[in-house]
Structure formats: C-alpha cells, structure tokens
N, C-alpha and C positions, 0 to 999 in steps of 0.2 A: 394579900393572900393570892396567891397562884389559882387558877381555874386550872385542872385538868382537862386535858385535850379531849373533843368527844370521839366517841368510839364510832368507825364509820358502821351504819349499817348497809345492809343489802341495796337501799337504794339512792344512797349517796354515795359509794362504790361504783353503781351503774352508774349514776349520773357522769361524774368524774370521768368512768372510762368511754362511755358516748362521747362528753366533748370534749375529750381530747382527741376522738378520732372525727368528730366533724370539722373542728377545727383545723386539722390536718386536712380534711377534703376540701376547704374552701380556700384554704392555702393554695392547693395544687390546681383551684382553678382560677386562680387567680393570678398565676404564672402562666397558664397556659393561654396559647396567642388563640387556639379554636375556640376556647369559650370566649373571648372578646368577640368572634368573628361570627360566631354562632348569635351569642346576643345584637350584635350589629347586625345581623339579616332579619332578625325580626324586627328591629326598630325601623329598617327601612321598609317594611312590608307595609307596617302599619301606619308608620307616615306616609307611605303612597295614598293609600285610602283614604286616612284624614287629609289631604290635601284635594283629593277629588269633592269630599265634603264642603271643604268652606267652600270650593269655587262651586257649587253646586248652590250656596248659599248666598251667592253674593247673585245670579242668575234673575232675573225677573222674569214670570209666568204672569202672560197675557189674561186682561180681568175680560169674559164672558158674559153678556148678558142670556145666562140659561132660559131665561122664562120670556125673551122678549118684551118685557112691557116699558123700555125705555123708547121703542119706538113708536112714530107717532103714523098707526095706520090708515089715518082718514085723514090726516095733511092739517088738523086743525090748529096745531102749533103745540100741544100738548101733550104728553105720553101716558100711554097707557096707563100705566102704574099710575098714573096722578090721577088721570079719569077715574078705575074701577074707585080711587078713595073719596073724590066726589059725588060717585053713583053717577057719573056722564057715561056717555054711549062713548063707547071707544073708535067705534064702526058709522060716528053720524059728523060729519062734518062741521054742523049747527048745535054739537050736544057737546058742551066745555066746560069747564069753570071759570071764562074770561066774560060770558054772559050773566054771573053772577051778579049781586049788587049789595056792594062793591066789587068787583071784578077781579078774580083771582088770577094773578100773575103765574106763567107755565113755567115749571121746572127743567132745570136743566136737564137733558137726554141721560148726563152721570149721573145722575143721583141716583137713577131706577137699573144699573150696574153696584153689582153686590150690594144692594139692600136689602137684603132680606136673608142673612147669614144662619151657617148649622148653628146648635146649642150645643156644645160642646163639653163646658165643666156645668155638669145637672148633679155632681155631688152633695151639696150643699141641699138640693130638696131629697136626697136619699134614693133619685131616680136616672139611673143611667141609660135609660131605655125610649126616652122621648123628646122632642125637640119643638118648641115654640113655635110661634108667628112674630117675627122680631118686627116687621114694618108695621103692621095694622090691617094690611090689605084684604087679611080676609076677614076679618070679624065685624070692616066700616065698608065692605064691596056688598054691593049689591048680588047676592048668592040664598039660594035654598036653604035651610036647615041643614039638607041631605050631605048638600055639597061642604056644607063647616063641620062635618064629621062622616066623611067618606069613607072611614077607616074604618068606623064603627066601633069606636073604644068609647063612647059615652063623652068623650070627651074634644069640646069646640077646636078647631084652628091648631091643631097638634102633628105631629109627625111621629109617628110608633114602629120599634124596630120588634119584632117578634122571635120568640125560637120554637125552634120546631121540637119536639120529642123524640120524635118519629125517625125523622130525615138526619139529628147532631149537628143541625146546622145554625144561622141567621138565615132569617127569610129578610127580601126584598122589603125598604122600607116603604110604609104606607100614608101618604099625604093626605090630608085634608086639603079642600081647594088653596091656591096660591100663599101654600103655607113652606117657606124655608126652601124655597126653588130657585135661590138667587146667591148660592154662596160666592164667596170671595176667595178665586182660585188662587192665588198667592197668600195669601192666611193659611188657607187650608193646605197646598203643595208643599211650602215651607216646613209646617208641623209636620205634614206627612213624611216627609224626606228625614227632617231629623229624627223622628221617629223609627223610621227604618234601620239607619244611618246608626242608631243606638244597639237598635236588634241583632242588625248585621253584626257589626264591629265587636259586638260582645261576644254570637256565636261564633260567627268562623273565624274570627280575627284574633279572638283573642283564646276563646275555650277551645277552638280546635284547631288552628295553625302552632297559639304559642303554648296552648295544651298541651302538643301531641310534639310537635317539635322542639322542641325545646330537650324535654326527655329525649327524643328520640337518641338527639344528640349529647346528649351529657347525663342521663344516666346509664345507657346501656351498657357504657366501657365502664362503672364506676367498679364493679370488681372483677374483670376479667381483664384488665387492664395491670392490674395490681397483679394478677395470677402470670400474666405472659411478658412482666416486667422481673418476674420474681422478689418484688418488691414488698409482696403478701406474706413473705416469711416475719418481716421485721415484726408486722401485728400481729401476727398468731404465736410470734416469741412471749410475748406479754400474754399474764393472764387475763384474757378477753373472749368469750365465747364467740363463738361465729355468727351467733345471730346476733350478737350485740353491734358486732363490726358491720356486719351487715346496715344493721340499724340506723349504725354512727354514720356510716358512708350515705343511705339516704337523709340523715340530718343536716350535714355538709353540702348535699347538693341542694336541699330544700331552702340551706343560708345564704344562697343564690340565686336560685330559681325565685320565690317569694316576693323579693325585698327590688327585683326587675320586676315584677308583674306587676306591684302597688306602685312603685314609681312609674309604669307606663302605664297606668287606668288612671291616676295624677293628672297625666299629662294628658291623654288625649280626655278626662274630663272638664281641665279647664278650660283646652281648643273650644269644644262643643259649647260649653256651657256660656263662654263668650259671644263664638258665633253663630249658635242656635236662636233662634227665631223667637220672642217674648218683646215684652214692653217693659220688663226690667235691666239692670247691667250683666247681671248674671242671670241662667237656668238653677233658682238652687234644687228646686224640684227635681232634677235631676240626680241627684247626688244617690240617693236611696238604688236608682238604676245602677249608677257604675260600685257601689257595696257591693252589689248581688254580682256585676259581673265579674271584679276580682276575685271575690271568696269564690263564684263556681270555679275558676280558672284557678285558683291556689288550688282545690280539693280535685282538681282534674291533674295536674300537672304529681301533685301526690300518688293518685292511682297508679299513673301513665308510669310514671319515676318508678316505682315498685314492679311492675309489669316487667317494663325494660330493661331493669337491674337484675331481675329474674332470667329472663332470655338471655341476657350477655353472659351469666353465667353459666348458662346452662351448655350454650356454644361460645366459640369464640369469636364466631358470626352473628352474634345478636340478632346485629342487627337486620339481618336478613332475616330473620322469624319475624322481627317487630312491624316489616312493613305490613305484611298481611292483617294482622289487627287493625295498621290504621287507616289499612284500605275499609275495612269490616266498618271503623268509627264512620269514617267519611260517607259511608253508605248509610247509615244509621242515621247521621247529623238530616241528611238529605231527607231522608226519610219524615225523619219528627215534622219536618215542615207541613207535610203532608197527611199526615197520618201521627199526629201525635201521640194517639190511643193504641197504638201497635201492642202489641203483647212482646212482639220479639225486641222493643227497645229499650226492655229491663234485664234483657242479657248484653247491655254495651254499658261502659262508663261517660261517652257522650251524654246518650239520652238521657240518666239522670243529673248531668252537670246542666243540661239547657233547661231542664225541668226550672232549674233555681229563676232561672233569667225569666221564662218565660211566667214564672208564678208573682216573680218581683213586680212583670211589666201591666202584669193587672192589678197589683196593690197600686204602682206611682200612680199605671193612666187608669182608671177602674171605667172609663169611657170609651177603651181601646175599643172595642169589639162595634159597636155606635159608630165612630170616629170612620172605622176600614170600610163598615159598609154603605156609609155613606154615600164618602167618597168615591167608592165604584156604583155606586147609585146614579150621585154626580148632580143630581137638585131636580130631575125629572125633566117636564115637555117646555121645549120653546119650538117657537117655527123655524129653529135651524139645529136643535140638538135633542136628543130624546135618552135621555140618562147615559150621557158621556161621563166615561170616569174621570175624577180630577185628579191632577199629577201629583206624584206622589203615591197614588192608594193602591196600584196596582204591588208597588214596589215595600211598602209596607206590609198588605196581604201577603207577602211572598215569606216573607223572614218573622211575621208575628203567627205565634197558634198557640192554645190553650194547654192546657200541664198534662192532660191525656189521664189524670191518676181520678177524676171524678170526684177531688176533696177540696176543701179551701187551698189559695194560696200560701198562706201560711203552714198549713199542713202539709203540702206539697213538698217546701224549702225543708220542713225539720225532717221528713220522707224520707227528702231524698240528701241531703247531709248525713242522714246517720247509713245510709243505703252505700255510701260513699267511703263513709269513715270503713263500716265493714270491708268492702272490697280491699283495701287497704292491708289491713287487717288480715285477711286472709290471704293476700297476697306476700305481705312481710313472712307469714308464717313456709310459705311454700319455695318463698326464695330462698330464706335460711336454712328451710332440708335440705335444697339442692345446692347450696354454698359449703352446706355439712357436708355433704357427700362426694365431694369434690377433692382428687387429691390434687395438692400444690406441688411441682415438681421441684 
C-alpha cells in the first residue's frame, strides 16, 4: 500500500528553504582562501597565549619562609617553629627540646618552609570563608586565649575572610596568632596562574578577540557581498523571503563559526587540563569552566554575526561602522573587570557574554574570592616580609570579578543567555527590515 507523500507545511517549507541557503553559505566559505586565513589568525593568536601558559607552568617560584620560624634565632640548633611546638624559648639559647629526656632531635630548617599552608577546598564543610591551622602551632604554642582568637570570630586558631556591606568589597584576611602564615608559593602561584590563565583565555581570547573577530570578518560581507556580486538575484529568484535568506545566511555562517570555536575550547582544554597544576593526570574539574566558555563565545559570536550582517547591509562599508562597536565592546570587556556592577554594561553584548564565565568561575572554584585575597594578603609578618603578595594573585585579581547582577550564579547564566538570545532576536528582526529595503541592482 502506497503512503501518500506528506503535505509540506509552513515549517517544513522554512526549514528546507533555510538549509538550502546555509548550506550554500558554508559551501562559499569553504572555497574561500579569507576564511582559512581568517580562522588561521585566530588559531595562532590563541596558540601564542597557550604556549606562554605551559612555559609559565613549567617555571619554578621560589618557596618563602613568610613567618620566619625556620630560623634558628638564639643559635641553639633548633627552629623556631619546632621551639613555639615544644613551648621552648625561642630567644634563650639553653631553652630547647634537645634538653628533654629523652632528648628531642632538631628539625630540619625545611620542614618550618611551607608548613603551614591556605585551606583552600572548605567546600566540603559548607564554609568558603575560613582557613585552618594545618601545622599545630598555634593551638600546642605557648600563646594567650586572646592571641588563639585575635579575630574575634569565637572561633580558636582560624583565619576569616570577611565582606564588607558597606564598602562591596573583601576586607583583609584576619589571623589568629601563627595560623596559615607559611603558604606554599609554588602550590599556590601555580593554581594562581592557571586560574588566571582560564579567565583570561576565556574573556579576551576567546569571547572577545574570536567573538568579535571572527564576525567581524565573515559575517559582515555575508549579504552585501551577495548584493555587489549581483549574485543576490539567483535567491531572491526563488520563492524565499528576505528575512528567511537573511536568516539562512546567518545559519551558514554559524555552520562555521560554532563547530571552530568547540574544537578550539577542545583543544586549548586538553593543553590546560594536562598542564595545569593538580596531583591528578588530568584537571577534570575544569571541564564545567571551558562549557561556559564555549557557550558564552558561541552566543557572543551569534549577536556579533547578526550586528555585522546588519551594518554590511546597510553600507557597503560595514565594516567601517563595525569597528566602532568593538571598540565600544573592548571598552566595556575592560570595564567589567573593574566595575562589574556598571549599569552601562547591560547596553553591550560583551558584558553579558563574560557575565556567563564569570558566574561559571564561582560555581567550579566557589573559593575563588578566599583563594584572590589571600594570595594578595600573602600569609602575613615575618622579619623579612609583611603581607607580600604570592605570584599569581595579582594576575588573577585582575581577570576574575563577580557577575555585577546581585543574583546566584546560576541565575546569572540563564539572565544573561536569554538577555542574549534576545539581542539576537532583535537584531535578526532589524537586519531583515533593512535587507527588505534594500534595492538589488
């Protein structure tokens, strides 16, 4: 028995005539030598950077004794650090633990070099906000009450990061006596750096070099190219509305744009995730970071692409209109770092594509904000350093900051995706008036 063929409707019709004109777009860029050359400047853009990364990672950062108690200031052969944990006099040449009985043998000068490390993943007790006493020292030193809770959080031997109301900031973390003043600058420089290193590469590298570029270059000619080819007759011959064409041509560019931008978050996640800093083979912890930074970078590269394809039609100079925007973006991107609660950074499409990344980088590290100020804290008083920042935290602080929209990060991401999808949205709508209004010669 024969089935009868189905009857197209309205949007199987569309469908069909979309891709057969994406299809034809991804054809024409795929003969074309600029778009090889165009996607090859960003592949080397971004392998410049990751290649500054690994050797950045392969670098050893010199270990510090922040708090000085490796040394032995009264010549008795013993270090500090070993004294306070004996309750010896640090300061008395006759006051040791080699007078004990049995007679305790002195530690080596290393041991009392990063012993006494930040607390970093406090997940797990539900507390991202305070940090331990890892060696002992202060809870078995001979010290005050006062001094085992200098903070005054009720709570012994701790380390408390505080936030202000007031000021929108972290305030200066506050120690308890010889509590977590001995981090381990290469633990910590290392996280730091990849950290950054993530931040970075995600915004500028990839949300707003291959954002913004990328478009720039291949969608702005995607129909005034077609107009000054007079090549645009063939499809407007076909019954095919002009916004659908319109449509089709950004679906064509997006079957290229897209399918580059996950195979190069691919690639520079496996780089990282190899040579990122852990005690596992891989970072898988990572992986949830580079999601967030493809998808903002797919739904950034979609706005930009519709912008662009708008301006090109509009002149046959697009592209001259288009740089002004991304000078506008680039001012913005610069901006969020700063000022991420701008009010003017909800009229750019940067600030809500980094929105994503930066909402993402407090779901992976929910310790980020701990982690930055530490590190520019730097572990507090020794007799040769007095809260030097550790490497790394400057460079972190610079590329990490909060979502600015005052909600969860999750709330944030679905914000600022549909905030996204919109522009889009209105964008498609305003490039096919002016692609309608357009005569083709």
């Amino acid at each position: 028995m024969m089935v009868p063929p189905k009857k197209d409707n309205v949007f199987r019709a569309l469908d069909r005539k979309l891709g057969a004109v994406a299809e034809f777009t991804m054809r024409q860029y795929r003969t074309k030598l600029s778009t090889w050359v165009v996607l090859g400047v960003g592949f080397i853009a971004i392998a410049i950077v990751v290649l500054f990364y690994v050797d950045s990672m392969q670098q050893e950062i010199e270990a510090i004794d922040n708090d000085g108690d490796s040394a032995d200031w009264d010549g008795d052969g013993y270090p500090t650090g070993q004294e306070r944990i004996y309750g010896t006099d640090p300061d008395n040449p006759n006051s040791h633990p080699g007078t004990f009985t049995p007679p305790i043998a002195p530690d080596p000068p290393e041991k009392w070099i990063n012993e006494d490390d930040f607390d970093w993943d406090l997940s797990a007790t539900g507390d991202t906000t305070t940090g331990y006493d890892d060696d002992g020292d202060c809870r078995l030193a001979d010290t005050t009450q006062s001094q085992k809770d200098r903070n005054r959080n009720n709570i012994y031997c701790d380390i408390a990061l505080d936030y202000s109301e007031i000021r929108g900031e972290w305030a200066e973390p506050r120690s308890d006596g010889f509590v977590d003043e001995d981090p381990d600058e290469e633990k910590y420089g290392k996280e730091a750096i990849h950290r950054a290193f993530l931040l970075a590469i995600g915004k500028m590298g990839f949300v707003f070099l291959l954002g913004i570029f990328l478009p720039l270059f291949l969608a702005t000619g995607l129909i005034r190219e077609e107009m000054e080819n007079s090549t645009m007759h063939f499809m407007l011959a076909k019954p095919i509305a002009r916004r659908d064409i319109f449509l089709g041509r950004i679906v064509g560019y997006l079957g290229v744009v897209w399918p580059y931008i996950i195979a190069m978050g691919i690639i520079v996640g496996l780089i990282s995730g190899f040579a990122g800093p852990g005690d596992g083979l891989f970072r898988f912890s990572d992986l949830g970071m580079w999601m967030a930074i493809i998808f903002a970078t797919m739904l950034a590269t979609l706005v930009y692409g519709m912008l662009f394809c708008a301006l090109g039609t509009l002149w046959k100079r697009g592209i001259v209109l288009a740089l002004p925007f991304a000078a506008w973006e680039l001012g913005m991107a610069i901006l969020s770092f700063n000022a991420p609660s701008a009010s003017i950074l909800r009229f750019s499409v940067i600030g809500w594509s980094l929105n994503i990344i930066d909402a993402a980088s407090l779901i992976i590290w929910p310790n980020l904000e701990l982690f930055i100020n530490m590190g520019l804290w730097g572990g507090g008083y020794s007799s040769n350093y007095w809260g030097s920042e550790l490497a790394g935290a400057d460079a972190l602080s610079a590329f990490a900051s909060n979502t600015g929209l005052g909600i969860s990060p999750v709330a944030t991401i679905v914000v600022s995706t549909i905030v996204l999808l919109f522009q889009a949205l209105v964008l498609w709508i305003v490039g096919s008036a002016v692609f309608k209004g357009k005569e083709i010669e």
